[in-house]
PLY file of the C-alpha trace (Angstrom):
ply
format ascii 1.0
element vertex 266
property float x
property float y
property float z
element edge 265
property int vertex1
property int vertex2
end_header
130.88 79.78 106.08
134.04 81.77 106.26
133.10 84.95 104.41
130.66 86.32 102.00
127.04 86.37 101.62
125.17 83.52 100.54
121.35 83.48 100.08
119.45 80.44 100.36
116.66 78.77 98.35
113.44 79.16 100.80
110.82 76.56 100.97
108.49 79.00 102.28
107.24 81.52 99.47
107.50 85.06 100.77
110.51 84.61 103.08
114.13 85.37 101.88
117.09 83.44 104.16
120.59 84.64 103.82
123.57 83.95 105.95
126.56 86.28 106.12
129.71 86.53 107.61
131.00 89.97 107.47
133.55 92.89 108.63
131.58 95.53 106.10
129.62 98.60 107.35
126.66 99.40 105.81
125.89 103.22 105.42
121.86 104.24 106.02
119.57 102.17 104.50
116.27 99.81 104.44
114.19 97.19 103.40
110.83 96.71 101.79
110.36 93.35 104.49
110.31 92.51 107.69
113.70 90.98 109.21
114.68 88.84 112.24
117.65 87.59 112.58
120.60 85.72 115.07
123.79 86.99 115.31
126.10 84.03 115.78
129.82 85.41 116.42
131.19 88.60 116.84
128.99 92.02 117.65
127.58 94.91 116.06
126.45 98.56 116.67
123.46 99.87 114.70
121.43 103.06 114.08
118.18 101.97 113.78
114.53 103.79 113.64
114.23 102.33 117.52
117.49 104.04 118.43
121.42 102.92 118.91
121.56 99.56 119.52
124.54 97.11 119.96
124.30 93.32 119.22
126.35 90.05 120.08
126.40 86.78 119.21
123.40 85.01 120.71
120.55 88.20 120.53
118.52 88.19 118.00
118.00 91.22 115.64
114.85 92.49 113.87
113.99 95.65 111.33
110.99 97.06 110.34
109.83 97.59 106.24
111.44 101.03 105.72
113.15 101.39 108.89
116.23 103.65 108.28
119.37 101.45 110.09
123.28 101.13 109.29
125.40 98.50 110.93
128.97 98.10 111.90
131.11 95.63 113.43
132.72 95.50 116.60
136.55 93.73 116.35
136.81 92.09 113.65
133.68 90.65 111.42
130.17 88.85 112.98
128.22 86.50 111.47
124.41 86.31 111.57
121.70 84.88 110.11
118.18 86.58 108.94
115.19 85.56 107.12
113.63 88.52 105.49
109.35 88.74 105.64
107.67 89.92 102.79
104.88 92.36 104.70
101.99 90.44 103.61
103.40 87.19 104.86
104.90 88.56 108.35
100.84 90.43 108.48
99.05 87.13 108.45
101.41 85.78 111.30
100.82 88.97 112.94
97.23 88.65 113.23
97.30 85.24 113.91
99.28 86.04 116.98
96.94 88.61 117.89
94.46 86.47 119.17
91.96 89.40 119.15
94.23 91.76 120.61
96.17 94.38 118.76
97.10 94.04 115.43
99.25 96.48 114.95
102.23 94.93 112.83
105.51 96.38 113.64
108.54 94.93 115.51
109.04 96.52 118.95
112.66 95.87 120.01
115.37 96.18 117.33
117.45 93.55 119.73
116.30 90.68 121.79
118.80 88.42 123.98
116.28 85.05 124.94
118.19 81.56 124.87
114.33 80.16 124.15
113.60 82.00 121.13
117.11 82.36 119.77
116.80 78.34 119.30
113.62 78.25 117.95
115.03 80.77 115.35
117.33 78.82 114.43
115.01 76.05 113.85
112.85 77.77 111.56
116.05 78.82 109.64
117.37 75.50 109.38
113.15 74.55 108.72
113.24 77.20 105.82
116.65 76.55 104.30
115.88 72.95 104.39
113.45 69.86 103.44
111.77 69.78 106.44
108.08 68.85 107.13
106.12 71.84 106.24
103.60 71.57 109.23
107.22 72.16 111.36
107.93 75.26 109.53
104.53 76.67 109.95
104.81 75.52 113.67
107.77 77.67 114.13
106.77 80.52 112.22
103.65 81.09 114.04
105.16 80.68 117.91
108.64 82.75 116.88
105.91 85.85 115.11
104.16 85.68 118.56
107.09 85.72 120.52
108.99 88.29 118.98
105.59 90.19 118.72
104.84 89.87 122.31
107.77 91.56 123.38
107.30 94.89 124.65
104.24 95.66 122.68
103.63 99.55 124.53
105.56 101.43 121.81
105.68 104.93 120.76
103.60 105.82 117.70
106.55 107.40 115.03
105.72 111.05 114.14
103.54 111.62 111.14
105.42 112.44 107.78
105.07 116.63 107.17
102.51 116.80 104.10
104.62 118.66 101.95
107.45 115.40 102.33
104.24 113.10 101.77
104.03 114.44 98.45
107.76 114.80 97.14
108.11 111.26 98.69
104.93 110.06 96.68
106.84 111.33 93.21
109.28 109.18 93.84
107.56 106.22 94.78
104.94 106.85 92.41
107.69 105.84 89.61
111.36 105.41 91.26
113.36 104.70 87.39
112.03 108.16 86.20
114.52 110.45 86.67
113.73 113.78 89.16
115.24 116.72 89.94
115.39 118.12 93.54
113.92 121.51 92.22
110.77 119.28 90.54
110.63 117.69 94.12
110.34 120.97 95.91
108.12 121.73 93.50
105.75 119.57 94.87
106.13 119.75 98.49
105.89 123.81 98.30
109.07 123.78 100.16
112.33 126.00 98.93
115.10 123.52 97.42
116.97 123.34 100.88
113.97 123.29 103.25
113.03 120.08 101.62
116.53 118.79 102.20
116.33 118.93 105.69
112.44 118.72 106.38
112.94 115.47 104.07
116.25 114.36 105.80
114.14 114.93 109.41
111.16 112.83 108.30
112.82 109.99 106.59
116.40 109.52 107.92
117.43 109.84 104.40
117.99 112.35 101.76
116.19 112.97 98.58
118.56 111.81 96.23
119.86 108.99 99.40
115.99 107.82 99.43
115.48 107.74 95.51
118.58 105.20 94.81
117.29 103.12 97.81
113.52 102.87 95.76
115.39 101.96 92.40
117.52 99.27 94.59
113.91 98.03 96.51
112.57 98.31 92.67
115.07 96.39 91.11
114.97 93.37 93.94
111.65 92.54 93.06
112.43 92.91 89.12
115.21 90.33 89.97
112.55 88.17 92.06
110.68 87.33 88.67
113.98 86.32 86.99
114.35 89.64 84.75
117.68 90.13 83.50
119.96 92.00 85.57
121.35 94.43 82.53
117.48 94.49 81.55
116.90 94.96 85.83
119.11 98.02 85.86
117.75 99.85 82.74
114.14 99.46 84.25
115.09 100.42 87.48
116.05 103.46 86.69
119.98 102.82 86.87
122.68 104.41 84.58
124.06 100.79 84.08
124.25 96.77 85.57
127.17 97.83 87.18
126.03 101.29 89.22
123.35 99.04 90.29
125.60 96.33 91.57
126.99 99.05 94.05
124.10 100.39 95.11
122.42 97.04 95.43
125.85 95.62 97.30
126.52 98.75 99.86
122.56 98.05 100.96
121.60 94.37 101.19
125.74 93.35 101.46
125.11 90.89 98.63
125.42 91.38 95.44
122.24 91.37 92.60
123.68 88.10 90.88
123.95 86.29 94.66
120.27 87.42 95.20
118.88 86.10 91.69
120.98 82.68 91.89
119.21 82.52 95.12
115.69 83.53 94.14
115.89 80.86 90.83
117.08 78.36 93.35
0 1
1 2
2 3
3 4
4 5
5 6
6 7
7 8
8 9
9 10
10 11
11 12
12 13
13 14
14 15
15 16
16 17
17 18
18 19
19 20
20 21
21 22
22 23
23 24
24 25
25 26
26 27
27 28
28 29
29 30
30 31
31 32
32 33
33 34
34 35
35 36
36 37
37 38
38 39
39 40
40 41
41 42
42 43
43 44
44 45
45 46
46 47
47 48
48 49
49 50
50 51
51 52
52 53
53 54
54 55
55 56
56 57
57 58
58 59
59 60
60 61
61 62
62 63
63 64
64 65
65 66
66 67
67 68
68 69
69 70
70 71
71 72
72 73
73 74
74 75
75 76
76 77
77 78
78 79
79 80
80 81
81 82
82 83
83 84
84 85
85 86
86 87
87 88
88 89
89 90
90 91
91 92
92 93
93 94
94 95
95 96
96 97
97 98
98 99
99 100
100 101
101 102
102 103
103 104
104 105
105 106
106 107
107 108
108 109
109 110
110 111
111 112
112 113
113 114
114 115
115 116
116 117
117 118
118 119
119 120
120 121
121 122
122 123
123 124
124 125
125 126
126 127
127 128
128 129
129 130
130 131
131 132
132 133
133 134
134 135
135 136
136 137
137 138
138 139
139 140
140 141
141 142
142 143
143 144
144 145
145 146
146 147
147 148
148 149
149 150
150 151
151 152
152 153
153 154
154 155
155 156
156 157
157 158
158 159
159 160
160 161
161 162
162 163
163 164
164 165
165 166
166 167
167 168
168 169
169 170
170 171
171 172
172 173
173 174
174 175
175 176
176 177
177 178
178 179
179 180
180 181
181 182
182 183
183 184
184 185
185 186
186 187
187 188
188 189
189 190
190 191
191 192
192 193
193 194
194 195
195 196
196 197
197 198
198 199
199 200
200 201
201 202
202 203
203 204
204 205
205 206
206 207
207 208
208 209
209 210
210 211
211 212
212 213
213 214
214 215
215 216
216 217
217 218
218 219
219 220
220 221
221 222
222 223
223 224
224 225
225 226
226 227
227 228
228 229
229 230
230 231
231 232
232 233
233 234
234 235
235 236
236 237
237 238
238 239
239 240
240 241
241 242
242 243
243 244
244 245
245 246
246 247
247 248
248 249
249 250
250 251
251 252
252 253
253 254
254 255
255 256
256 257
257 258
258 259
259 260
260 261
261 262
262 263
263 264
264 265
């Protein structure tokens, strides 16, 4: 692959696989799934909700769902490959690899450099992307979970979300297409206009109005997952048209929102 995004057709349901090759920086922004990833050539620094972290080829790289991060490369491009979790499916793994223990499901360590599991990664991706024997999949799915689990479970707890940001953040989760106004958000929180701005900023890594085009991009992936129309995806997202949402959807996830759906019909 010598540039570009390209998303792949996954023959396990609730796991996304893309593979990019990139020299793009992505401003703040998250995802609605879990993500671990390889990064095969070239290096990266990243912001993430675990702190500033730096990547090269060989470690692997995970997020969290919601997990404020940016990325940029170091020299040139890198190239990596990820296989995004939907929560329920990376939850049942999770508790599988509990064996009785915690089951706390979140990703400790936002980089990883292990030869052993970096291969094994790369045989589930090639598993996923692939026609291999299911049972191998599933083999690999539930060792690499454990393993990247395993891995420095004594984290700290994140601080709790300030009520009154609970409940402008609820508004616009509630319904992300309807369109809000930062005075009806204050509004809700109790807050003054700016004290929102930055209580909301402190609490979420994100702004208000940062946080509600991320929700209408989260909003319109899964639209796009059941094979909606992407002119009938941006109206119901909450977008002002199919090609405002291309740019938000692009500057977030790298690919654009026809890549994603030719890979999601796939």
């Amino acid at each position: 692959m010598d540039g570009g995004f390209r998303m792949y057709r996954s023959a396990v349901s609730g796991i996304d696989a893309v593979e990019a090759v990139s020299r793009q920086s992505f401003a703040r922004h998250t995802h609605e799934q879990f993500g671990i990833g390889l990064i095969h050539r070239g290096a990266q620094k990243s912001l993430s909700g675990r702190g500033m972290v730096e990547a090269e080829a060989g470690d692997i790289i995970t997020v969290n769902p919601n997990e404020v991060h940016d990325g940029m490369p170091l020299g040139e491009d890198r190239a990596w490959r990820i296989l995004y979790f939907d929560p329920g499916v990376f939850g049942e793994l999770a508790m599988e690899a509990a064996e009785g223990g915690s089951r706390r499901c979140e990703i400790p360590h936002p980089v990883l450099r292990d030869n052993r599991m970096a291969q094994r990664f790369l045989a589930l991706f090639s598993a996923v992307t692939g026609s291999g024997e299911p049972l191998r999949s599933d083999e690999l799915l539930v060792t690499l979970t454990a393993d990247i689990l395993r891995e420095g479970r004594q984290t700290a707890d994140a601080a709790p979300v300030p009520a009154s940001v609970g409940r402008a953040r609820s508004l616009i989760d509630d319904d992300p297409a309807a369109p809000v106004s930062l005075a009806a958000l204050a509004l809700e929180s109790g807050l003054s206009r700016f004290q929102l701005v930055r209580a909301f900023s402190r609490a979420t890594g994100l702004t208000p109005h940062a946080y509600l085009v991320q929700a209408r991009v989260h909003l319109a992936r899964r639209l796009i997952g059941r094979k909606m129309p992407l002119a009938e995806v941006a109206a119901a997202s909450g977008f002002a048209d199919q090609s405002h949402m291309t740019r938000a959807f692009t500057a977030r996830y790298g690919l654009s929102p026809g890549i994603y759906a030719r890979g999601a019909s796939r």
